[in-house]
C-alpha positions as CSV (number, residue, x, y, z in Angstrom):
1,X,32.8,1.9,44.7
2,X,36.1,1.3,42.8
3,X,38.8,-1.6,42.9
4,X,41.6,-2.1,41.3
5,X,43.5,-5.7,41.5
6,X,46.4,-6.9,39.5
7,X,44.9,-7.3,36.2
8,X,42.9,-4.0,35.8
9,X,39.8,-2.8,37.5
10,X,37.6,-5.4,39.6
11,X,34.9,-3.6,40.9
12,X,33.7,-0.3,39.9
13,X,30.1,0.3,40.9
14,X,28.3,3.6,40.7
15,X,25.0,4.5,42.6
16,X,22.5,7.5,43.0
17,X,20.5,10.1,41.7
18,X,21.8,12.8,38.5
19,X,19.1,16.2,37.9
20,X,20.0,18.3,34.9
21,X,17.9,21.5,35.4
22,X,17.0,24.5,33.4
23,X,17.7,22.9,30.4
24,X,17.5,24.6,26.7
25,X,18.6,23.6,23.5
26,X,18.6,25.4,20.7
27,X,19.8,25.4,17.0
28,X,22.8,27.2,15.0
29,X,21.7,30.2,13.7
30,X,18.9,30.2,16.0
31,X,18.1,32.1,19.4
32,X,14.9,30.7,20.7
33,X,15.4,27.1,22.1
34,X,13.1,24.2,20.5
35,X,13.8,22.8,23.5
36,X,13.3,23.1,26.7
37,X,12.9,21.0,30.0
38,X,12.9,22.7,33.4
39,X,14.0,19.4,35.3
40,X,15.1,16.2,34.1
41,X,16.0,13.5,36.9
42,X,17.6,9.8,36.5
43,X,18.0,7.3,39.1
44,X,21.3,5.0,38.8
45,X,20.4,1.5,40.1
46,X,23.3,0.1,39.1
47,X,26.4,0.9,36.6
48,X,28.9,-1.7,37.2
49,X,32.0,-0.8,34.8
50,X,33.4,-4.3,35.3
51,X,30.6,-6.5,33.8
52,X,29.3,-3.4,31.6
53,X,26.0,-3.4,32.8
54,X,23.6,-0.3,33.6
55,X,20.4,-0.4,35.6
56,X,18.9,3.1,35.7
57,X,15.8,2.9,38.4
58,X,14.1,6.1,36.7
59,X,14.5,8.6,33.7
60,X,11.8,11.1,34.4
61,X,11.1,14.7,32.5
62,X,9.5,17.0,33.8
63,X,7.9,20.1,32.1
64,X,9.2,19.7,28.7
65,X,8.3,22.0,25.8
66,X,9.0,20.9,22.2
67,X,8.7,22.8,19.3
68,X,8.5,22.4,15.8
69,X,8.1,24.0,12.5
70,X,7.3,23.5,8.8
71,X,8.6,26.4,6.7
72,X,6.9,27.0,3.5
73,X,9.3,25.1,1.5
74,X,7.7,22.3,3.6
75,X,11.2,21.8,5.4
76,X,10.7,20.9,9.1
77,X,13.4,22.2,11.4
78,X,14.3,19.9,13.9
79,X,15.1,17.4,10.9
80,X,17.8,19.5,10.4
81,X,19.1,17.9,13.6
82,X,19.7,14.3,11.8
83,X,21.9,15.7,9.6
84,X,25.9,15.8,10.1
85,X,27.9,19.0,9.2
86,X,29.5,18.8,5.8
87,X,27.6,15.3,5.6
88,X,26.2,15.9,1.8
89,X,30.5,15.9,1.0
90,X,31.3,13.4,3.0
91,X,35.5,12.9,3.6
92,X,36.8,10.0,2.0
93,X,38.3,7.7,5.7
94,X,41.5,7.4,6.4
95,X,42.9,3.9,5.8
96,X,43.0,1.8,9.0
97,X,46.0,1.2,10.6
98,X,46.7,-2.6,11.0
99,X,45.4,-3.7,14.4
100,X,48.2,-5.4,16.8
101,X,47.8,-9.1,17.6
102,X,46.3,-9.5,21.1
103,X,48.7,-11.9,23.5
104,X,46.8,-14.5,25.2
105,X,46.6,-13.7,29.1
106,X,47.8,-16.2,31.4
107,X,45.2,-18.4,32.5
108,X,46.3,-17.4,36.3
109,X,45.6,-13.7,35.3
110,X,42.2,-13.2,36.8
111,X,42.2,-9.9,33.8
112,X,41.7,-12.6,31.1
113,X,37.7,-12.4,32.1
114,X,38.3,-8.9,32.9
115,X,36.0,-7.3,29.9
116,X,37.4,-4.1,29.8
117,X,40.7,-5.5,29.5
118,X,40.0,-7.8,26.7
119,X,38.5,-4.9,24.9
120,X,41.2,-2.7,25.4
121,X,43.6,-5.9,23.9
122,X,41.3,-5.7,21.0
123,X,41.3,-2.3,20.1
124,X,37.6,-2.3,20.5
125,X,34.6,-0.4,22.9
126,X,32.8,-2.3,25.8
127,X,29.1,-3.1,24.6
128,X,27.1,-2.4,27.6
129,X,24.0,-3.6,28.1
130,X,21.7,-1.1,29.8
131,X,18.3,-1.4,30.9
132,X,15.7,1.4,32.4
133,X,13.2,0.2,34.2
134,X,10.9,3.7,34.1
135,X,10.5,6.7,31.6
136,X,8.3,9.7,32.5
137,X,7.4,12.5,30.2
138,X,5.8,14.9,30.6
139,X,4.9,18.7,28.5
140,X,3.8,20.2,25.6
141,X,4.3,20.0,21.5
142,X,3.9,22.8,19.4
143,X,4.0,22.0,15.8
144,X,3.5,25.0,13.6
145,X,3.1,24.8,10.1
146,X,4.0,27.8,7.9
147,X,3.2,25.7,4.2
148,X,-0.3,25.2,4.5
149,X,-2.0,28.7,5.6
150,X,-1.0,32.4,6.0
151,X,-1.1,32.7,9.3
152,X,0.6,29.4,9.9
153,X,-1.7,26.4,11.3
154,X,-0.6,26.2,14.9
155,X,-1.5,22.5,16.3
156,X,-0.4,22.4,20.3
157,X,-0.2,18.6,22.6
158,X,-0.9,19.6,26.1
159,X,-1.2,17.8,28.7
160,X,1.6,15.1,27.2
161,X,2.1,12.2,29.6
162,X,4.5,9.1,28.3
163,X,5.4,6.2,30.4
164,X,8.0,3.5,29.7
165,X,8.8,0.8,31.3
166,X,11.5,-1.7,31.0
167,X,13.7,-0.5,28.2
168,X,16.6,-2.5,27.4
169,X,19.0,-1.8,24.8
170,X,20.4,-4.2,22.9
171,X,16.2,-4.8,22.7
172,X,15.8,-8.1,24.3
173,X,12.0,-8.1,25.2
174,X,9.3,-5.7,24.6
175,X,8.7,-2.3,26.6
176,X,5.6,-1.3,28.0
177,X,4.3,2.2,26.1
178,X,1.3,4.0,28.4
179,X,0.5,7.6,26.8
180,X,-2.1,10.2,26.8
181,X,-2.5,13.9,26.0
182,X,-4.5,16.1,24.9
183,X,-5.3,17.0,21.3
184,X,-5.3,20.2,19.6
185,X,-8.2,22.0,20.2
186,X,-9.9,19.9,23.1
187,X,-10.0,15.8,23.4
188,X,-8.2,13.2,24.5
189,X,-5.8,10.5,22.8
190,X,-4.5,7.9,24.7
191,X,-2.4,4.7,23.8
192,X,-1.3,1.7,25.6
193,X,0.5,-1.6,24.7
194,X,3.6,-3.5,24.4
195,X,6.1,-2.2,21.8
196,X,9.4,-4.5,20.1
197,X,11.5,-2.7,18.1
198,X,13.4,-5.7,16.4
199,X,11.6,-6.7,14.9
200,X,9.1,-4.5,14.6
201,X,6.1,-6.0,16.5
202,X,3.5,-3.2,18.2
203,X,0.1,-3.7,19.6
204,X,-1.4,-1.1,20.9
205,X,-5.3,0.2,22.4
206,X,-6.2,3.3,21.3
207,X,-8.8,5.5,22.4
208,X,-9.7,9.0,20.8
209,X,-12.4,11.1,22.6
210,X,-13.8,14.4,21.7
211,X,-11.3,15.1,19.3
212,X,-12.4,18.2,17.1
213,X,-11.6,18.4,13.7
214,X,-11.5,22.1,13.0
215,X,-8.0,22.5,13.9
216,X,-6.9,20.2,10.5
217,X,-8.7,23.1,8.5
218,X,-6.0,23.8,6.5
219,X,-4.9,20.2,5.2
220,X,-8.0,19.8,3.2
221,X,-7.7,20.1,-0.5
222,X,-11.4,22.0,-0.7
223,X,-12.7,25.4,0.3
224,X,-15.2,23.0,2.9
225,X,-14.9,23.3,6.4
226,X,-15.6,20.8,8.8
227,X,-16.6,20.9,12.5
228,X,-17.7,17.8,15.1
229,X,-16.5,15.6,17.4
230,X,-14.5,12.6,16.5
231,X,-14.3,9.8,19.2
232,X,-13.0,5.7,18.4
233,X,-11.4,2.4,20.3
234,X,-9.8,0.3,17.9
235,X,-6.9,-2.5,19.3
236,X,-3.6,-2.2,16.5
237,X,-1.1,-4.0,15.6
238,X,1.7,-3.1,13.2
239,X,4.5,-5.5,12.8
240,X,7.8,-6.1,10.2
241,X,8.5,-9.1,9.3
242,X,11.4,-10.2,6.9
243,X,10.9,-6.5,5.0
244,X,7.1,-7.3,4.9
245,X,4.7,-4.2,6.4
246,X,1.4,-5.3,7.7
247,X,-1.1,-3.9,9.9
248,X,-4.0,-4.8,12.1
249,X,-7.0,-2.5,13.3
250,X,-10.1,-3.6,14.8
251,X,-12.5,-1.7,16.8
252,X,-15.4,0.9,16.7
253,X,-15.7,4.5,15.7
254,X,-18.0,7.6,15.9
255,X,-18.6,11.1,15.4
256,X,-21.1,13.6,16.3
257,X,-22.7,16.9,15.6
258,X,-20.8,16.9,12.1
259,X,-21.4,20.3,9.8
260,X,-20.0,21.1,6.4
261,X,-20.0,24.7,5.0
262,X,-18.6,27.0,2.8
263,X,-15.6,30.1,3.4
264,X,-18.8,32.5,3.0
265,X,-21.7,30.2,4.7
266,X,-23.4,31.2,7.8
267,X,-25.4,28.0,7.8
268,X,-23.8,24.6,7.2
269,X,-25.5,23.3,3.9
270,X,-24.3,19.6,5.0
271,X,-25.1,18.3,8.6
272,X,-24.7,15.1,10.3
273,X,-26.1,14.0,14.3
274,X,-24.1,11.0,14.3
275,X,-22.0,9.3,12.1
276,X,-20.9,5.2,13.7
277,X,-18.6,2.4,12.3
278,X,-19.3,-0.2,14.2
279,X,-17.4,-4.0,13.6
280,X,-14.3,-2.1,12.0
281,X,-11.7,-4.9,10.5
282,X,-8.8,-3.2,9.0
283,X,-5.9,-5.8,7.5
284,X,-3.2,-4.1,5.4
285,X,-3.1,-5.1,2.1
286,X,-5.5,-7.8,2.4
287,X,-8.8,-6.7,3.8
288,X,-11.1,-3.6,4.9
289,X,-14.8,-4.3,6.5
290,X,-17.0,-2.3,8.4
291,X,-20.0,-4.4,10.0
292,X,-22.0,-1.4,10.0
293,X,-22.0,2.1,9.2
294,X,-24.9,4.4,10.6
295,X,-25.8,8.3,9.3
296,X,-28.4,9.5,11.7
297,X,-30.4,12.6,11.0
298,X,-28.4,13.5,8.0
299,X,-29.8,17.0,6.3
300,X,-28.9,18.4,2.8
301,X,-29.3,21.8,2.2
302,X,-29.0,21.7,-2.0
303,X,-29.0,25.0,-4.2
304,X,-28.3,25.2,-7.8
305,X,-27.8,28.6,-8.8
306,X,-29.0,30.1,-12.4
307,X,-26.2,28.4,-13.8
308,X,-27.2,25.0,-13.1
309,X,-23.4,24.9,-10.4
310,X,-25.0,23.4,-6.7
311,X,-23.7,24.5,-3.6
312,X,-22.3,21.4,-2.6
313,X,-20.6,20.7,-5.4
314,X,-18.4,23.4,-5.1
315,X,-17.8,22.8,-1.5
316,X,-15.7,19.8,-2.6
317,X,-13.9,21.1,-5.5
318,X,-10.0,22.4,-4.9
319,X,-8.7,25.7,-5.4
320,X,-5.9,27.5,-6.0
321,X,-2.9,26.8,-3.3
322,X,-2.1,29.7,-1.5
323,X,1.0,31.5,-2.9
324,X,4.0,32.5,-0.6
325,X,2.7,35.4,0.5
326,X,-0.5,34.1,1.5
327,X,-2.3,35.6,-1.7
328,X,-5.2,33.5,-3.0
329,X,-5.5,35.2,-6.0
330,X,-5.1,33.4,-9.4
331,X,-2.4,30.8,-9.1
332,X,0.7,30.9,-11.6
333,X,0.9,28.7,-13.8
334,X,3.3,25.9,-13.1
335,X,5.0,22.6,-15.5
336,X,3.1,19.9,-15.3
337,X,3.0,17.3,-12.2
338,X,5.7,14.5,-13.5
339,X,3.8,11.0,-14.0
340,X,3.6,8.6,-11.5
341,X,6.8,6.1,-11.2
342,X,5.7,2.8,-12.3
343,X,6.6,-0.1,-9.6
344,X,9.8,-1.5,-9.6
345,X,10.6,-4.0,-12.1
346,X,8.2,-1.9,-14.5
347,X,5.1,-3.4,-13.0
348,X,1.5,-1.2,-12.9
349,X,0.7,-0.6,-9.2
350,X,-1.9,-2.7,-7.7
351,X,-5.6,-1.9,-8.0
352,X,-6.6,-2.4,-4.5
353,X,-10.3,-2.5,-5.5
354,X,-9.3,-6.0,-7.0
355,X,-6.8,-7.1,-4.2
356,X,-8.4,-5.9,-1.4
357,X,-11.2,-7.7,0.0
358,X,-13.8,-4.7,0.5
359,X,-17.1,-5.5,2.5
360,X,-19.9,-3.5,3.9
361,X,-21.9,-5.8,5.9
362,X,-24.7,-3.1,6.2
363,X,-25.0,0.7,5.7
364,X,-27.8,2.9,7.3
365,X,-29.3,6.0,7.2
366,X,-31.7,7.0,9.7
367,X,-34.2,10.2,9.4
368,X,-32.8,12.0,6.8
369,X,-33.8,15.2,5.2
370,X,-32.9,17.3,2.0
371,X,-34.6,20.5,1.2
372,X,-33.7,21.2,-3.1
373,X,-34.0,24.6,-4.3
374,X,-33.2,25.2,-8.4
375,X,-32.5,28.6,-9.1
376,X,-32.5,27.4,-13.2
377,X,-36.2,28.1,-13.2
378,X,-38.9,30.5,-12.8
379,X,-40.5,31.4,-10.1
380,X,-37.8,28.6,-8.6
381,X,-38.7,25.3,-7.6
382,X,-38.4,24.1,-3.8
383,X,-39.4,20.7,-2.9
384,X,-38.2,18.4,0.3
385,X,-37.7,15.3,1.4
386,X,-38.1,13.8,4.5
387,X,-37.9,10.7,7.1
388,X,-35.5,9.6,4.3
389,X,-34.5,6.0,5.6
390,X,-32.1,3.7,3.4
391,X,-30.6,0.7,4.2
392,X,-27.8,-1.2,2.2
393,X,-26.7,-4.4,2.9
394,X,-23.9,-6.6,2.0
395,X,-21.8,-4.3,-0.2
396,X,-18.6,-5.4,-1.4
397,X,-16.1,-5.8,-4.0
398,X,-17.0,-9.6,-4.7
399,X,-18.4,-9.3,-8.5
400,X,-20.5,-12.3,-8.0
401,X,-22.0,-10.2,-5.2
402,X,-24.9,-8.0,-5.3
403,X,-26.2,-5.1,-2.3
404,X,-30.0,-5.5,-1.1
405,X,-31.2,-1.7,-1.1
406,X,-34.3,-0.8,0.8
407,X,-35.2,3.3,0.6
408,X,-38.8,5.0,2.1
409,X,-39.1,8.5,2.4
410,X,-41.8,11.3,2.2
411,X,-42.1,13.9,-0.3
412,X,-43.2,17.5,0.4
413,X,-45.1,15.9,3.3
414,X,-47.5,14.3,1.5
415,X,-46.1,11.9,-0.9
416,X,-44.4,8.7,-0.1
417,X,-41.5,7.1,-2.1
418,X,-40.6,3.6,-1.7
419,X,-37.2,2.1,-3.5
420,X,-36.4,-1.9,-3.8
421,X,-34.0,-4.1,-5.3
422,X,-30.2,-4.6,-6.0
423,X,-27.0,-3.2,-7.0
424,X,-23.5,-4.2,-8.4
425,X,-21.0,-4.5,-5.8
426,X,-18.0,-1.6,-5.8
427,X,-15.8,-1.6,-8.9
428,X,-17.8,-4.1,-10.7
429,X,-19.9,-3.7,-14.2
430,X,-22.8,-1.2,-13.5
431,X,-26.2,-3.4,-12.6
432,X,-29.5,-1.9,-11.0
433,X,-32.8,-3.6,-10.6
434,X,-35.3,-1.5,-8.8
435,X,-39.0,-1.5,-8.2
436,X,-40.1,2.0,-7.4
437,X,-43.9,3.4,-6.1
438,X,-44.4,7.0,-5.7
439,X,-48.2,7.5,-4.2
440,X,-49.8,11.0,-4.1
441,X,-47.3,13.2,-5.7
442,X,-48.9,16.6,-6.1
443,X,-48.0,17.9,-9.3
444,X,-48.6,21.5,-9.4
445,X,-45.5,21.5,-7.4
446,X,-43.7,20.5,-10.6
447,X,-44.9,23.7,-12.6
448,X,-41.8,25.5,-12.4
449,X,-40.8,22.9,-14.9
450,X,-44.0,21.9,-16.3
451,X,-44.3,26.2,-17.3
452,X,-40.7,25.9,-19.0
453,X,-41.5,23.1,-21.1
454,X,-45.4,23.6,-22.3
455,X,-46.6,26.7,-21.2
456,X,-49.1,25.3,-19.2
457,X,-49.3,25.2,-15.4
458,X,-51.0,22.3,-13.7
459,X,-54.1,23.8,-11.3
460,X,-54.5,20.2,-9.7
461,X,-53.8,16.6,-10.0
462,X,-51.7,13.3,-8.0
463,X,-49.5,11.2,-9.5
464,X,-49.0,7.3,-8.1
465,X,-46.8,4.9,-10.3
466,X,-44.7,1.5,-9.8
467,X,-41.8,1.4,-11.9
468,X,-39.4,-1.8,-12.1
């Protein structure tokens, strides 16, 4: 609906539905899209061109398919996108030419509240103000990462599904964010929450469920491999406030069936049941405590080979960076990593141990087991330790602080072991005070050693002490 009256346009009101289909966008240089969106439909509510102010009902994608890549010069793609042809030269701008002085309007000119027209007297656009009440996405991502592993890491989002409701740009209130997908590999993520862009203020509930971690593989530092379940519900909040980054997470975490193990393992040397946070309170940069933290059913599988090097050591110590071509032989020598930039203003960067508040309220393991085998002696020696319970309470950073530890466990089924006493805190000066029994020991289990060092083996014989 269009009008035109004496001063310019009066009404000019636009209504209905737009569909862009078969969609496909790809870069210079480039034939396969990164891209694509079979449907995309937007419902106009309103766009009045007079008072400059669109309504759009719905904005809703359907099918989409984004992809993205990291070369192995760590470059990703699509942020070529952001950048402006010739931008790194930019073209020094012509001088502006002088802007003619706008002529009052009559006040009988109805065109004098006419925005358009006092914008076009001005020289300058119409701001509209535009709101959408709905956004619906939904697709797939495929990121694939070419700098970490040879073949590339491959992590896929299916199952995408973003709602937004109530965008308004300039930003005048918050929009509502609702999204879910699915994670690479199997699981769930999901998010929900009101989100302000200025300034930045969001709060969001997050859930995780299922979420493997073998897909991440390739962005560990070690030859260790991890598999389980990772599963959490945590309510966020990150906000920006006069140039000032802080951020809020409390909730609960978990994970189960965790195993550890080695490029060349066919058993994991390192298993968990469950692994749970519980009581989480994250503040960034002030605080991080955990109410409790429980390791059921942990079990250790430790060898140390003839050269006194232990299985799990090595799992946990990083090698070489695969070359270019994937190789992971030898790595080439390269200069030295350049020192750390001091802070600005040449201060030392903060030792978050001291400005953090750190606090464990209690840690727990339940049932634990570790089986040692020492290769360093002969025959071997193999000895285990089971219904390994510990509990640690009230470990922090506070040096005034000290942690109650309480440990019982049997050894080689027989033998009992009993720990108690206290501990520094983390980061402060080393203090222990321990009163330790060991009842029944049998000690010709110790003659692998006991040969080495006296020639003598032990045919018989228990050993029960208290040490403090």
């Amino acid at each position: 609906e269009l009008g035109k009256g004496p001063g310019g346009l009066v009404t000019g009101l636009v209504t209905g539905d737009v569909a862009l289909t078969s969609l496909a966008l790809s870069q210079p240089g480039k034939a396969a899209p990164f891209l694509s969106v079979p449907r995309v439909g937007v419902g106009l509510k309103e766009v009045n061109l007079v008072s400059h102010v669109v309504t759009l009902s719905t904005v809703d994608v359907q099918g989409l398919d984004l992809r993205a890549v990291r070369d192995k010069q760590e470059q990703i793609d699509l942020m070529d996108l952001t950048k402006t042809p010739g931008e790194s030269k930019p073209a020094s701008p012509p001088a502006p030419a002088p802007k003619p002085s706008p002529k009052p309007a009559p006040k009988s000119d109805p065109a004098a509240a006419n925005a358009p027209a006092a914008a076009a007297a001005t020289g300058e656009s119409p701001d509209y103000k535009i709101t959408i009440e709905k956004i619906g996405v939904k697709g797939v991502v495929t990121f694939t990462d070419e700098s970490v592993s040879t073949p590339p890491t491959v992590l896929k989002v299916t199952d995408l599904d973003v709602k937004v409701d109530d965008v308004t740009w300039p930003a005048i209130r918050p929009l509502n964010l609702a999204l879910t997908m699915g994670l690479p590999g199997g699981g769930k993520f999901g998010a929900k929450g009101p989100v302000q862009i200025e300034p930045l203020d969001v709060t969001l509930a997050v859930t995780t469920r299922d979420a493997p971690i073998e897909p991440y593989r390739a962005y560990f530092p070690f030859p260790a491999s991890f598999s389980g379940k990772f599963n959490a519900d945590s309510q966020n909040r990150i906000r920006m406030v006069k140039g000032q980054f802080t951020a809020l997470s409390r909730g609960n975490s978990w994970a189960t069936n965790l195993a550890v193990k080695g490029p060349d393992d066919r058993d994991a040397p390192l298993k968990l049941e469950r692994m749970e946070l519980t009581g989480i309170d994250f503040g960034w940069p002030t605080h991080a405590r955990v109410a409790k933290v429980l390791l059921r059913k942990p079990s250790n599988e430790i060898d140390r080979a003839a050269d006194g090097s232990l299985n799990v050591q090595k799992l946990f110590i990083p090698g070489p960076k695969e070359g270019a071509s994937g190789s992971t032989g030898p790595a080439k020598a390269k200069a030295p990593a350049p020192a750390p930039k001091p802070a600005p203003g040449g201060a030392p960067e903060p030792d978050l141990l001291k400005t953090m508040d750190l606090s464990f309220k209690e840690i727990v393991i339940e049932d634990g087991y570790i089986r040692f085998l020492d290769h360093t002696t002969t025959p071997p020696f193999s000895n285990d330790i089971s219904k390994l319970n510990l509990s640690v309470k009230d470990l922090s950073n506070k040096r005034s602080q000290r942690a109650a530890v309480d440990l019982k466990a049997v050894i080689g089924g027989d033998s009992t072991l009993g720990v108690r006493g206290q501990l520094s805190g983390i980061g402060a000066p080393t203090y222990v005070s321990m009163a330790t029994e060991l009842n029944k020991f049998a000690l010709p289990s110790a003659n692998p050693y006991v040969d080495g060092a006296i020639a003598w083996i032990i045919r018989r014989g228990e050993l029960t002490a208290k040490l403090e």
